[in-house]
matplotlib code that plots the C-alpha trace (Angstrom):
import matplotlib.pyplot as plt

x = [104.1, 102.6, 104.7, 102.2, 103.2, 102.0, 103.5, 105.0, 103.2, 104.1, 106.6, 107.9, 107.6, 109.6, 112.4, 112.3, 113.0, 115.5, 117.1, 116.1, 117.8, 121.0, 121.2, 120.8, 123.2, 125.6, 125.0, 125.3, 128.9, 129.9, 128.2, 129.1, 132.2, 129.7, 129.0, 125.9, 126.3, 129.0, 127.4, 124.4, 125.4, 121.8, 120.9, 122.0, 118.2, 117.1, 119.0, 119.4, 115.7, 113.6, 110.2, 110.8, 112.1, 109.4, 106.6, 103.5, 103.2, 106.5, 107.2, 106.2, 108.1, 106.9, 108.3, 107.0, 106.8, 106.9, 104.4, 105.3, 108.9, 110.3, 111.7, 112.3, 111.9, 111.4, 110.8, 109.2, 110.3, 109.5, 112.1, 110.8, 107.4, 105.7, 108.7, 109.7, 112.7, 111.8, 114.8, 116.1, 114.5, 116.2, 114.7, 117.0, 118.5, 116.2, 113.1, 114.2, 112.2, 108.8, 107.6, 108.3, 110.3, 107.2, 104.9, 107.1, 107.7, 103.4, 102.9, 105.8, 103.5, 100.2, 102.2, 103.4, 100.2, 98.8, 101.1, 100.2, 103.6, 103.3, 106.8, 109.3, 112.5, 115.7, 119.2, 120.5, 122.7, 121.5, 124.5, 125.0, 120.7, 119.5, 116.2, 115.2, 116.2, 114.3, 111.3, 111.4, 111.3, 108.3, 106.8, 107.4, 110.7, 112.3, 115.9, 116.1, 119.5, 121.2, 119.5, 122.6, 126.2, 127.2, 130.2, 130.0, 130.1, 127.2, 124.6, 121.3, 118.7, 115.2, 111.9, 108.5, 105.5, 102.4, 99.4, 96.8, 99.3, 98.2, 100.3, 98.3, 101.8, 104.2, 105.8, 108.2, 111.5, 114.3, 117.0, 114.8, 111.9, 109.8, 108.0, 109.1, 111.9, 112.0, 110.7, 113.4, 116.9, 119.8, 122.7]
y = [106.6, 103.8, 102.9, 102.3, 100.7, 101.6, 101.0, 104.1, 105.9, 109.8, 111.8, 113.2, 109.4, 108.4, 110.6, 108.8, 106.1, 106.4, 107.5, 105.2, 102.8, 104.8, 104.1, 100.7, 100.4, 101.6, 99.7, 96.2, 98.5, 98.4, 95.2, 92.8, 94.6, 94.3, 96.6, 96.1, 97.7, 95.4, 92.6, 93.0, 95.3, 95.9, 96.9, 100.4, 101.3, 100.4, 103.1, 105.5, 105.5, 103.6, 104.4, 103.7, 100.1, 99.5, 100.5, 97.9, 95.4, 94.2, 95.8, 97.8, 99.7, 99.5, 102.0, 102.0, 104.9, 106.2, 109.2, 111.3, 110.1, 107.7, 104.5, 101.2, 100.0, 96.8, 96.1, 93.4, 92.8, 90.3, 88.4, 86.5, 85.0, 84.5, 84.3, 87.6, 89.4, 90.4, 93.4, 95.9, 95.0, 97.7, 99.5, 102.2, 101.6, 104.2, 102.8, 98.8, 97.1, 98.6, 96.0, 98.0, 95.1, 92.5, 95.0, 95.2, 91.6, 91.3, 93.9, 92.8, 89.0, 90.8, 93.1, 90.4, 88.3, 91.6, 91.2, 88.3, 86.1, 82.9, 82.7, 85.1, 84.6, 86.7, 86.2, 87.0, 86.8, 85.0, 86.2, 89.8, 90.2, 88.0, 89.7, 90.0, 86.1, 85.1, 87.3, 85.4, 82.2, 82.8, 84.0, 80.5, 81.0, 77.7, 77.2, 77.3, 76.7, 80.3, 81.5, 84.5, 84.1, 87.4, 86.2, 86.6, 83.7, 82.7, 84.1, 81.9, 82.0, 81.5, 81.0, 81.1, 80.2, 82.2, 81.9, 81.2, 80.9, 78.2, 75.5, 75.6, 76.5, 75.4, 71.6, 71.3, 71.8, 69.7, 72.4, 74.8, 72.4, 75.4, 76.3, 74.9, 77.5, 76.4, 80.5, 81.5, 82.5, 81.9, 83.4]
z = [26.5, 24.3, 21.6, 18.1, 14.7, 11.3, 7.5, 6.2, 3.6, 4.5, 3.4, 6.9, 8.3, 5.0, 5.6, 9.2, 8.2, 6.2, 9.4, 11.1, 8.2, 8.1, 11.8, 11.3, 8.6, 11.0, 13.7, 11.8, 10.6, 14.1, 15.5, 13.1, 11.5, 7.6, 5.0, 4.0, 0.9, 0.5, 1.2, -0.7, -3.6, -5.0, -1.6, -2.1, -3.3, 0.0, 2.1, -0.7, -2.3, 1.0, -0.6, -3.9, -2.6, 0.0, -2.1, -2.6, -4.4, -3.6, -0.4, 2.4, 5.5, 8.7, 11.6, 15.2, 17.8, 21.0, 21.2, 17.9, 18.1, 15.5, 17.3, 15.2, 12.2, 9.2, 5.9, 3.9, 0.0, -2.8, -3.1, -6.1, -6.6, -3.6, -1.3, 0.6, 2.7, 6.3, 6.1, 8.5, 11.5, 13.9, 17.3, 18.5, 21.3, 23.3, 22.0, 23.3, 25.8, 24.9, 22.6, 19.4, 18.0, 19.1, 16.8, 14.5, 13.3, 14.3, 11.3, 9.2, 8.9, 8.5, 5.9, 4.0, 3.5, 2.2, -0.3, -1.0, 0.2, 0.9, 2.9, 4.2, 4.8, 6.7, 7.8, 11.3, 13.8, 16.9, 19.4, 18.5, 17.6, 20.3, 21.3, 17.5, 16.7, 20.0, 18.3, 15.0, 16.7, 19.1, 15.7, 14.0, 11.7, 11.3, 10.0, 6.4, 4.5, 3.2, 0.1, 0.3, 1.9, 3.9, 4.2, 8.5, 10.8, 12.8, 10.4, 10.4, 7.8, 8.9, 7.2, 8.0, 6.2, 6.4, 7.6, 4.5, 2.1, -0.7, -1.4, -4.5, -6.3, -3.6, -2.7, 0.0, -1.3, 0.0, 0.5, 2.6, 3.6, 3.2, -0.6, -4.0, -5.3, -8.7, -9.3, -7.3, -7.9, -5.5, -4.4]

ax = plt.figure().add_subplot(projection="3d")
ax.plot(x, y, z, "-o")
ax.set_aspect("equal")
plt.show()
């Protein structure tokens, strides 16, 4: 069975998701001994309210399946101005080594230019996520320095900028070597 990927926009493939993001939540729990809630305390809107957080024009949820059945998952939110958050990027574990994460990340960039970003950034953890960090490189995300501090070792930040953005209001900023952040607030 093929596995497809399209943004969320249903109810049925809302509640999903938020499965699908309660799994995840879990799993980073387990993998990487992390609260994400924790962690990021005005993330809580994410996993409790997913469409209301995801919603355009400052985010979108994308969810990939196999057949009918619900497999993986990532977001893309505004972080500020025209920088966003690739979040959540999770396949479950019997939906791995299809290419779901591949489309995924694919729709995540197209996603994100829709909404009109001109960079997006994420934070990972190349040992324990190795197949998704190996995806965000082949897709272009460079290292950036930490824009938040999760407080576990050997998290990376990475940061990609995309394709037709304008540098009309961006200049290469020193810290990330990516887009001006003088519009953006850091942690």
């Amino acid at each position: 069975m093929g596995v497809t990927v399209a943004r969320v926009v249903n109810r049925r493939d809302w509640a999903a998701a938020a499965r699908l993001l309660a799994e995840h939540r879990r799993w980073v729990a387990d993998a990487l001994d992390l609260d994400l809630g924790t962690a990021h305390p005005d993330a809580g809107g994410e996993f409790t309210d997913p469409s209301r957080f995801y919603r355009p024009p400052d985010g979108v949820l994308v969810m990939a399946k196999s057949g009918r059945r619900p497999i993986g998952v990532v977001g893309v939110h505004r972080y500020a101005g025209e920088v966003g958050e690739l979040k959540r990027m999770y396949v479950s574990p019997a939906g791995r080594g299809r290419g779901a994460g591949r489309g995924l990340v694919a729709a995540a960039l197209e996603a994100a230019v829709e909404l009109g970003l001109a960079e997006l950034w994420l934070q990972t953890e190349p040992e324990t996520m190795s197949v998704a960090y190996r995806l965000y490189r082949e897709a272009g995300f460079v290292d950036i320095a930490p824009y938040h501090d999760l407080g576990v070792t050997g998290v990376v930040t990475l940061g990609l900028r995309l394709p037709g953005a304008s540098d009309r209001t961006h200049e290469r900023h020193p810290r990330t070597g990516l887009s001006d952040e003088s519009a953006v607030r850091t942690a």
